[in-house]
N, C-alpha and C positions, 0 to 999 in steps of 0.2 A: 504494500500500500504506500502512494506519494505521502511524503511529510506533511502536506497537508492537510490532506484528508485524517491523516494520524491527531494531528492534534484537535482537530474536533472534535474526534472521538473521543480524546481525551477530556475535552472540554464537557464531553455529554459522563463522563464515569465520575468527574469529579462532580459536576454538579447532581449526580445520581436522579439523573429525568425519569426512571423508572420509577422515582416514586411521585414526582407532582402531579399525577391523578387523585392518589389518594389525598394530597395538601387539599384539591380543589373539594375533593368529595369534602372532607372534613366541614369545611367551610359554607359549603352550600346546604351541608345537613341544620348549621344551626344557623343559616341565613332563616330558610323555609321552617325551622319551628319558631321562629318570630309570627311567623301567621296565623298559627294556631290559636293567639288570642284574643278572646270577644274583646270586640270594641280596636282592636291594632287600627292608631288613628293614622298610620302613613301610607298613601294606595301603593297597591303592590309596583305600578308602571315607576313610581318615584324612588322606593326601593329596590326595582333592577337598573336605575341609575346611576346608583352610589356603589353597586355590585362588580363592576368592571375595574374602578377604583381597589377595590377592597384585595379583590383576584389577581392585583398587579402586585399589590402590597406584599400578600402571604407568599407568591410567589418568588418576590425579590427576596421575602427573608429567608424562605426557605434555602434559597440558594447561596445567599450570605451564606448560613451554615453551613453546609457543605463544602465552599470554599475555603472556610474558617479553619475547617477541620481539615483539609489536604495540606495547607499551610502548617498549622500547629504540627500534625502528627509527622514532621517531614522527615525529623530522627527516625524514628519509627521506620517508617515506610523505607528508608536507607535499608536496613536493614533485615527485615519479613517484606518487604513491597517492592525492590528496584522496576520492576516492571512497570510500575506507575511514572504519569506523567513527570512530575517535580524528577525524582530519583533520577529518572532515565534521561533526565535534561533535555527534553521537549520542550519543559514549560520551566521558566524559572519562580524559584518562591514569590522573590517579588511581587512578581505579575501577580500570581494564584494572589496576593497578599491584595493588592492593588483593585483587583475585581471584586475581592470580599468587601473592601467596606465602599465598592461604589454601589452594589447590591445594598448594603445596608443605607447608602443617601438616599435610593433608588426607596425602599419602605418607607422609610421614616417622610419620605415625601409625600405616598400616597394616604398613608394615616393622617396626617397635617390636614392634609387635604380634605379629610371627610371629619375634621374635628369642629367645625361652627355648628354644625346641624349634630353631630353625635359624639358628645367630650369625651367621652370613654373609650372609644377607638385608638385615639394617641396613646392614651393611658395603658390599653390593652395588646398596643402592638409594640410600644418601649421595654413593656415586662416582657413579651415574644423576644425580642431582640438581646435582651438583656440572660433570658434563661438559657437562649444558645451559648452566648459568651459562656456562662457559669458550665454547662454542659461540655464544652469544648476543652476549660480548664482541666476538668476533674475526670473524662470519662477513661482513662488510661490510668489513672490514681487509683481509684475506687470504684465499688460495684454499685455506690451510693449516686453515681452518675443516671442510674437508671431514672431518679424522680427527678432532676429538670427535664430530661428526655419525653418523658410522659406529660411531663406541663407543658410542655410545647403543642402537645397535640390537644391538650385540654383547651387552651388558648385558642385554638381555631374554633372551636366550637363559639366561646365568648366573643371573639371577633365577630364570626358571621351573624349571633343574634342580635350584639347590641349595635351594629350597624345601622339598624332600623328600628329597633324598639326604641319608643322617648324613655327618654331620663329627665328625672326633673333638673332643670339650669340649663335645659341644651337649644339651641337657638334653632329649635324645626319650626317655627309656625303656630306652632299652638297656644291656644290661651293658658296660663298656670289652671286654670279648673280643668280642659283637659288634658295636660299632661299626668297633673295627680288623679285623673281617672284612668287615663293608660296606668298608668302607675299601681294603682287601685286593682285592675281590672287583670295585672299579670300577677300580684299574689293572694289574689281570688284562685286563679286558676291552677295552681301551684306551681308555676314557672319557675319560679327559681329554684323549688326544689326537683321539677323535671330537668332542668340543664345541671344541676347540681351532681345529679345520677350518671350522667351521661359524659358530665366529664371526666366524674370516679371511673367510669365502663372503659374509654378510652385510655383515659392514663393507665390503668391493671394491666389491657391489653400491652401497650405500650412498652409497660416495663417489663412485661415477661418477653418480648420479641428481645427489649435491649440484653435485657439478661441473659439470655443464651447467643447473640451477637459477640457478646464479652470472651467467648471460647472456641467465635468460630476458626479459627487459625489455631487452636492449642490441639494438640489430639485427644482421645479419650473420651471419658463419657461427663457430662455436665456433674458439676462437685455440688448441687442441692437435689433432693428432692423433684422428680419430675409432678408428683403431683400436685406440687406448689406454683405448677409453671402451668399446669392445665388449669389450676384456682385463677390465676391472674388473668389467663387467656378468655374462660369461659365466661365470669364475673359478668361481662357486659350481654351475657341471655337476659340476665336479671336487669342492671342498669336500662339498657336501651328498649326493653317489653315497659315502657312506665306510661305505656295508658290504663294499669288497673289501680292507679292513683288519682287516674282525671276524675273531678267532681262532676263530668257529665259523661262518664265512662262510655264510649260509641261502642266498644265491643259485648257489653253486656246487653247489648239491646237486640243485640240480631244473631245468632250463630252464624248466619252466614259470613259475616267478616271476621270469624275466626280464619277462613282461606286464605286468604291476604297476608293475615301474622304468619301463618304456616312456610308460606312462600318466600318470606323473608328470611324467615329463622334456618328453612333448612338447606339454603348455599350456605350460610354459615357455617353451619356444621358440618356438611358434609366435605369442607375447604379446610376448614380447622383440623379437624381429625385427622385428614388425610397428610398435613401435612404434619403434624404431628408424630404420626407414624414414620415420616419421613427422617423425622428429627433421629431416629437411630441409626441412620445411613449417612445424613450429611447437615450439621449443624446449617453450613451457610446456605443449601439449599431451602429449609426450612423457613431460615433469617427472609429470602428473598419470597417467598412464599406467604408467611404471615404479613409480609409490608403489604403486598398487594389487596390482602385479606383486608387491614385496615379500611376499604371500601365500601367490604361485606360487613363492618359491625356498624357502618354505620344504617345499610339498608336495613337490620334491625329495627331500628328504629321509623323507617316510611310506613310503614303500615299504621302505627297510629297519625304520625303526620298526617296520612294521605286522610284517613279517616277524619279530621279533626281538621284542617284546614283550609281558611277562605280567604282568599285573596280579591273577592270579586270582580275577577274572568271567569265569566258564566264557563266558556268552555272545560277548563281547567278546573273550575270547581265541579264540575259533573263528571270528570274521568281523572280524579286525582292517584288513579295507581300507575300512572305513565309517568308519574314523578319515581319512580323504583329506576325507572332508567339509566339517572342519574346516575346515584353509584354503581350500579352495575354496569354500566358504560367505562365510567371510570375506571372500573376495574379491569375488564378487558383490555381498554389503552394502554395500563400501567402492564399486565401481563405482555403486550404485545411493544412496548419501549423494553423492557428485562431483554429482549432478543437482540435488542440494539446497545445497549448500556448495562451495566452490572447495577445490580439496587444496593448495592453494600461498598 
C-alpha cells in the first residue's frame, strides 16, 4: 500500500471510527427520551436543530480521546505496539498531539454554541472532556480507570437529553411559569430517575468491556471472576426495561406491546452471550464485539421510548418503532467500519 493511503489508515485506527456509531447511538438515545415528556415545551423540528451541533460536539471529543490516548501511550506502544502509527514513524507524536487538542477546540466550540438556549450543555460537555483527560492519565496505572471510562458514556446520555429539555435560567423562550412547569412536568414523570438508571446501565456495561480491555494483550485467563463481568454487562436488562416505573406504564395496558420489548431485548442477548463465549478464545475479539454491542443496550431501551413518545409528527408518532432503526443501524455501520479500522 502507497504511504498515503497508509497513513489514513492510520488516521482511521487511531481515531478508532469503528466505534463512533455507537458515540452517535449513545447520544440520540437520550436526545429522543427528552420527548417522552408530557408537556416537552421545545417542538421536536427546533430540537433537531441544535442536534447536528451536538453530533459535531460528541464526535470531536470522542476523537480528542483517542488521539489523546495514541499520544500518551506512545512508550507503551514502543514497545507491545511498533506497528502503530506514532512507533513506526508514519505519524509523529507531535502531530497525533496537535490534532488532539484541535479536536478538543473543535467540542468545546460546538457546546459554547448551544449554551444561551441550554446552560448545561457546556457544563456537560467540559466534564466529557475533562473525564477523558483523567481517563487517559490513569488507564495504564490502575484498573480504577475503568469508572471515568464509563462516565464518558454516561455523559452522552446527559448531553443528548439536556440538549432540549428547559432548565430553569436557560434563555429558550419560555416564560419562568413554563419553564418550572417543564420542570415540574419531568419529575412528575420520573425522568430523572429514568436517565439516572440508564446511565448506571451504560457505565456497568462500560466498565466490564474496559475491564477485560485491560488484559487484552496479556495472555491467560482474566485475574476476576467472570461472573462479575457478566453482573456488569447484563445490569443494563434491568436499567434500560424502566418503563415499569413510568406513572402511566404503556406496557401494562396492552400485552401486545410486550412484542416490541421482546425484540429489543433479544439482539441483546443473543450479541452478549455470544460474545461472551467468545471471550474464552480471544479477549480483544470480545473487547471489539461488546463496543459494537454498546448500540444494542441502548435499543433496550426504544421500546418504551417508542411507546411513550411525542414529538408531534403525526407521522412519527403513529409508527414510532422505526425509531429501533436507529441503533440498530448504528450498529451494523460500527460492525461494518471494524473491517476497515480496529475498535481497540
Amino acid at each position: 500500500m502507497n504511504s498515503i493511503g497508509q497513513r489514513l489508515l492510520d488516521l482511521l485506527a487511531i481515531g478508532r471510527v469503528a466505534n463512533l456509531p455507537t458515540v452517535w447511538s449513545n447520544t440520540l438515545a437520550g436526545f429522543l427520551l427528552a420527548w417522552t415528556i408530557d408537556g416537552q415545551e421545545m417542538p421536536f423540528s427546533a430540537g433537531l436543530q441544535l442536534l447536528p451541533f451536538l453530533l459535531i460536539g460528541v464526535t470531536s471529543t470522542y476523537l480528542f480521546g483517542t488521539f489523546l490516548n495514541d499520544w500518551k501511550d506512545v512508550d507503551f506502544d514502543n514497545e507491545h505496539r511498533p506497528e502503530r502509527a506514532i512507533p513506526s514513524g508514519r505519524w509523529s507524536r507531535g502531530m497525533i498531539g496537535w490534532m488532539a487538542a484541535g479536536f478538543a477546540l473543535g467540542a468545546l466550540a460546538c457546546f459554547l454554541s448551544l449554551g444561551p438556549r441550554q446552560p448545561l450543555v457546556p457544563i456537560l460537555g467540559a466534564a466529557l472532556l475533562a473525564t477523558i483527560v483523567i481517563y487517559t492519565a490513569l488507564h495504564k496505572r490502575t484498573p480504577f480507570a475503568i469508572v471515568p471510562m464509563g462516565l464518558c458514556r454516561s455523559l452522552l446520555y446527559l448531553l443528548g437529553y439536556f440538549v432540549v429539555v428547559v432548565t430553569p435560567g436557560s434563555d429558550s423562550g419560555l416564560t419562568p411559569g413554563r419553564a418550572a412547569t417543564s420542570t415540574l412536568n419531568l419529575l412528575q414523570d420520573n425522568m430523572l430517575v429514568i436517565l439516572a438508571l440508564m446511565a448506571l446501565g451504560i457505565f456497568t456495561y462500560v466498565a466490564g468491556l474496559t475491564l477485560a480491555a485491560r488484559y487484552e494483550n496479556r495472555p491467560g485467563q482474566l485475574p476476576f471472576p467472570k461472573v462479575f463481568l457478566w453482573f456488569l454487562i447484563f445490569l443494563s436488562i434491568l436499567t434500560h426495561t424502566w418503563w415499569w416505573i413510568w406513572q402511566r406504564p404503556p406496557f401494562l395496558e396492552g400485552w401486545h406491546l410486550a412484542i416490541p420489548a421482546l425484540l429489543c431485548v433479544l439482539p441483546f442477548c443473543a450479541w452478549t452471550v455470544r460474545g461472551l463465549f467468545v471471550l474464552k478464545k480471544s479477549i480483544p475479539d470480545f473487547v471489539s464485539r461488546a463496543l459494537a454491542g454498546l448500540c444494542l443496550v441502548d435499543l433496550l431501551a426504544f421500546a418504551g421510548i417508542a411507546a411513550t413518545i411525542r414529538t408531534g409528527w403525526n407521522t412519527l408518532d403513529a409508527s414510532p418503532l422505526y425509531l429501533t432503526l436507529i441503533p440498530l443501524s448504528c450498529f451494523l455501520f460500527s460492525l461494518l467500519l471494524q473491517r476497515l479500522a480496529p475498535a481497540t
